[in-house]
C-alpha positions in Angstrom: 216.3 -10.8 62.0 216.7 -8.8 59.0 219.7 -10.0 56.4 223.0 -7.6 56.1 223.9 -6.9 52.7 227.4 -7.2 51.7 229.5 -4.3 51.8 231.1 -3.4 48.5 234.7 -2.8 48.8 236.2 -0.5 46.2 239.7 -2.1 44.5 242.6 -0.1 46.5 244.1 2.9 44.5 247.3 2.6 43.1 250.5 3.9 45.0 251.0 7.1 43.8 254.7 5.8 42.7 252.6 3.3 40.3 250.7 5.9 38.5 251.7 6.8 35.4 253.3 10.6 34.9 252.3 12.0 31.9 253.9 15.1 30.3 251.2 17.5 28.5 253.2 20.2 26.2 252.4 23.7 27.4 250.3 26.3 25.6 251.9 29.9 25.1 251.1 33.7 25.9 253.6 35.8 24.8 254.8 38.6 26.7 251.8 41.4 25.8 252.7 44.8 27.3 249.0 45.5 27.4 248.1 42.9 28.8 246.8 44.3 32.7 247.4 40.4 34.5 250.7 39.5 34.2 252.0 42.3 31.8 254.7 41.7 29.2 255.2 38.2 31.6 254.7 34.9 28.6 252.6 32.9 30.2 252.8 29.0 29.9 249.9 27.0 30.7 247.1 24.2 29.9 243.9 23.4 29.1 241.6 22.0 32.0 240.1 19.2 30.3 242.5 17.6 28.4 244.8 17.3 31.9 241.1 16.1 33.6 241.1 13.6 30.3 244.1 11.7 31.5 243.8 12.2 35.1 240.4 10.3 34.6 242.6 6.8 33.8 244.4 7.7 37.0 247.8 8.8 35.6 249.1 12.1 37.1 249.5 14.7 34.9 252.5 17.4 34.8 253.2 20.0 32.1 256.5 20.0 30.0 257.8 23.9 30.7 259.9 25.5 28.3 263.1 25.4 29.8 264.7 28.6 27.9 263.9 32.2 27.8 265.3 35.5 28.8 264.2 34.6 32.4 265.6 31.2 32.0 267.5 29.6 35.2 269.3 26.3 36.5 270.4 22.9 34.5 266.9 21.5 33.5 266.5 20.4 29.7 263.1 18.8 28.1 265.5 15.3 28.1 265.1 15.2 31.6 261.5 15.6 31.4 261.4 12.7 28.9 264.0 10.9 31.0 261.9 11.1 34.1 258.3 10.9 32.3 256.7 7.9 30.6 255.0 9.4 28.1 253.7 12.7 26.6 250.8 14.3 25.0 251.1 17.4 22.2 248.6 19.5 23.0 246.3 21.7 20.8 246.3 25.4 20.4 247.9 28.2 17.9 248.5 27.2 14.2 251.6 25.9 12.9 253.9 28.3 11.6 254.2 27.5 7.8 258.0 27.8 8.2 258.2 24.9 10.2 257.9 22.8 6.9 259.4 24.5 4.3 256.4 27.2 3.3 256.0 31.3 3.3 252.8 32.2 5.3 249.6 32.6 2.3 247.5 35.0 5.0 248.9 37.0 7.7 246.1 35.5 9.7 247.7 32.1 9.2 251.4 32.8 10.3 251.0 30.8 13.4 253.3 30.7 16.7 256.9 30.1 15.2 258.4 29.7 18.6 255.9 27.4 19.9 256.4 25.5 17.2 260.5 25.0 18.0 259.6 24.0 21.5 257.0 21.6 20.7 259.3 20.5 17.9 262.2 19.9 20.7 259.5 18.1 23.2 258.8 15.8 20.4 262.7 15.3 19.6 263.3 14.6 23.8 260.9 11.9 23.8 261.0 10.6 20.7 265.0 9.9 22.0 263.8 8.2 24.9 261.7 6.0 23.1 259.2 7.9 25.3 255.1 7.2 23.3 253.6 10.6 22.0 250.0 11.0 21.8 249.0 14.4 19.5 246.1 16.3 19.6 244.7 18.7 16.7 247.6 20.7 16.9 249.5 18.0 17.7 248.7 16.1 15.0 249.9 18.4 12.6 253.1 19.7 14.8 254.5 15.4 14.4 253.4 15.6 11.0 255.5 18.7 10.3 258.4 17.1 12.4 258.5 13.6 10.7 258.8 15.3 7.3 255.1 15.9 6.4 253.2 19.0 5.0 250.3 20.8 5.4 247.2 22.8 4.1 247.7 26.1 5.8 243.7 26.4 4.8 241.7 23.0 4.3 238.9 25.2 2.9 241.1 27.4 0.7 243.6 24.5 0.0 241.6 21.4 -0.6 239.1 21.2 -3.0 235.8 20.3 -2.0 236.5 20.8 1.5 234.0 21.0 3.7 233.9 23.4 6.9 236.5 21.7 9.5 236.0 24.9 11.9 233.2 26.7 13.1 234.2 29.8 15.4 230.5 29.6 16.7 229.6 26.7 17.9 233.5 25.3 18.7 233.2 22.3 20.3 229.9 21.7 19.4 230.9 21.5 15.6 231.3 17.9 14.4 231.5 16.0 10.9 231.9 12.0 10.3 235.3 10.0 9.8 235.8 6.8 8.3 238.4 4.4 10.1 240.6 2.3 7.9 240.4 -1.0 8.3 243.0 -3.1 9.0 244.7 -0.2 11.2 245.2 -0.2 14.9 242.4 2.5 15.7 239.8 0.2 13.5 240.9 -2.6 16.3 239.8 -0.2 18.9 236.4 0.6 17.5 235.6 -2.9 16.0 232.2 -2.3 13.6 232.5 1.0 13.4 233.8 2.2 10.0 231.7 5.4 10.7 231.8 7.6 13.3 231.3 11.1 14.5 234.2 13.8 16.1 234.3 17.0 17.0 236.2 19.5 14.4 237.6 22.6 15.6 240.4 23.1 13.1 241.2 25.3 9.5 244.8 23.4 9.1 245.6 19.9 8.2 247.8 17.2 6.4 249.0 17.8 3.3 251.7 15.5 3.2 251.6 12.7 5.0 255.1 12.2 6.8 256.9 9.5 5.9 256.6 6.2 8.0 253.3 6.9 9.2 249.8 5.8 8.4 246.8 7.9 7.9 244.0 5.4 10.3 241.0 7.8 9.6 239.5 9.9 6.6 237.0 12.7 7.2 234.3 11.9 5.2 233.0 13.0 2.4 235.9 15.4 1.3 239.3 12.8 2.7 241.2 15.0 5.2 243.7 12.8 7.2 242.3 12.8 11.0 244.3 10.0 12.7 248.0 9.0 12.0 249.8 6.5 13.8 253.8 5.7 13.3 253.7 2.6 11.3 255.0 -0.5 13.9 257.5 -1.7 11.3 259.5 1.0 11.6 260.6 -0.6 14.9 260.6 2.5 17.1 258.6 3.7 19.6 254.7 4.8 20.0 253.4 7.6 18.1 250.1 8.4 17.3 247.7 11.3 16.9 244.4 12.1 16.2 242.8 15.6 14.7 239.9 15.4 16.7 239.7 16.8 20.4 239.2 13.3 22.1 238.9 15.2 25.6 236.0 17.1 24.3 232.4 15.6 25.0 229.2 16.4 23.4 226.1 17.3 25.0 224.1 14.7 24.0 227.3 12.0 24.0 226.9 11.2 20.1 230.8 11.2 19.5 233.2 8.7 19.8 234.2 7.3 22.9 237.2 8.4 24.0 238.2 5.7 26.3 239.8 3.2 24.0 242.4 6.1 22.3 243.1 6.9 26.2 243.3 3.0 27.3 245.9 2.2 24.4 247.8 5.0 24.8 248.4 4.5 28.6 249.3 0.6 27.9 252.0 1.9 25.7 253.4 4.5 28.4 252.9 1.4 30.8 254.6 -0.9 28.2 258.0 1.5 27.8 257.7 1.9 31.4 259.5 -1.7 31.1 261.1 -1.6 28.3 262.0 1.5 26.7 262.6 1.5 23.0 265.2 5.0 22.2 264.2 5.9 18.3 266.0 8.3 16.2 266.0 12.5 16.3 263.0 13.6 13.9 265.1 16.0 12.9 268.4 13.9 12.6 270.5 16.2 14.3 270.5 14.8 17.8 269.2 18.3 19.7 269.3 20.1 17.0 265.5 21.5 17.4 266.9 22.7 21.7 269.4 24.5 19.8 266.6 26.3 17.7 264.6 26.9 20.0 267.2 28.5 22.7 268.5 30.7 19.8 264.8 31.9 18.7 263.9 32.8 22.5 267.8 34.6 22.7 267.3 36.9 19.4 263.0 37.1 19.9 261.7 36.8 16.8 
């Protein structure tokens, strides 16, 4: 009589009211009148595989809307969203407007997206008030930078001497250069032995100014552009950290770094204030001051 194998059970899923919700910040299309889908309608929306990216760990995934506008209706703020989330991610996308921190625009081509800019800033400022962990990415990197108090090159490769190409409109996500991790830092405990690694690179702006209270946890090597910051732990707030590669994007032949440690720590802080939420301080230090910008920007459109 022949031996039955052992069925293999797969653990049970988690209850959806376990599962993690995580906010992703929404990507704009302005209203184009020449556009023929949607036309003069702005568009709000996200990119597939960064919502795939955390869906993959299991936690469901919802986008942050802006809640203002000319067609604007109803009682729902961002601080609900961060009320009722347990953590966000600042998604990539349009460059940051060099008004944000302080600078007139050297290139017309750099000018960047000024409103979405005040609503990112304002998603940041709801979370960051609920103690609620942000995870940036490219962009979003350089959007907490900017609202923390940092700077940055509007134009590595114009800005930074001996900069090396950080963008190549080519190959896109196929275009990668090496980072060194800094030891002793919280993203060198998640990649134990390796001081060396490879990312993708699909930006031309970066840190200038670091902003202060953070740490810069990776270098691009060889010319030192800041690629990962993390909020420094003994400033006794809440979770922040962001890297400036895409960790969502994969490489054909898998050669870049594995994205499921940044993912994994990440989650365990949403999990983490899930328990025990820790409410920081406005970025900005005007407790909703960057709503109020952002409502009057999208009022007078400019």
């Amino acid at each position: 009589m022949p031996m039955l194998m052992p069925m293999t059970r797969r653990p049970p899923a988690p209850a959806t009211t376990d599962r993690l919700k995580i906010g992703l910040s929404a990507c704009f299309s302005h209203a184009d009148p020449g556009r023929s889908l949607f036309t003069n309608k702005t568009l709000q929306y996200v990119e597939q595989s960064i919502a795939h990216w955390l869906m993959s760990a299991g936690a469901l995934v919802v986008m942050v809307p802006c809640p203002t506008g000319e067609t604007a209706r109803g009682d729902v703020t961002l601080r609900h969203y961060a009320e009722w989330l347990d953590g966000v991610v600042m998604h990539g996308g349009a460059d940051v407007w060099p008004g944000s921190y302080g600078e007139e625009p050297l290139q017309e081509a750099w000018i960047g997206d000024r409103i979405r800019d005040l609503y990112d800033l304002a998603v940041v400022e709801a979370f960051e008030q609920e103690g609620k962990p942000i995870f940036g990415v490219c962009r979003g990197l350089q959007l907490i930078n900017v609202a923390f108090g940092g700077t940055l090159y509007q134009d590595i490769e114009t800005q930074h001497p001996g900069a090396m190409r950080h963008r190549d409109p080519t190959t896109y996500d196929q275009h990668f250069h090496e980072v060194d991790i800094v030891p002793g830092t919280r993203l060198a405990q998640l990649y134990p032995q390796q001081s060396r690694v490879v990312v993708n690179s699909i930006h031309h702006q970066g840190i200038k100014r670091l902003a202060p209270g953070f740490d810069i946890e990776a270098w691009s090597w060889p010319d030192a552009v800041p690629e990962a910051i993390r909020r420094n732990p003994r400033q006794g707030r809440g979770y922040i950290a962001a890297t400036q590669w895409h960790p969502e994007f994969r490489a054909r032949d898998g050669a870049v770094l594995d994205d499921t440690p940044l993912l994994q720590d990440f989650l365990a802080a949403c999990q983490a204030a899930r328990a025990r939420p820790r409410p920081g301080r406005s970025p900005l230090r005007i407790r909703d001051r960057a709503s109020r910008l952002l409502r009057q920007a999208l009022l007078r459109r400019f």
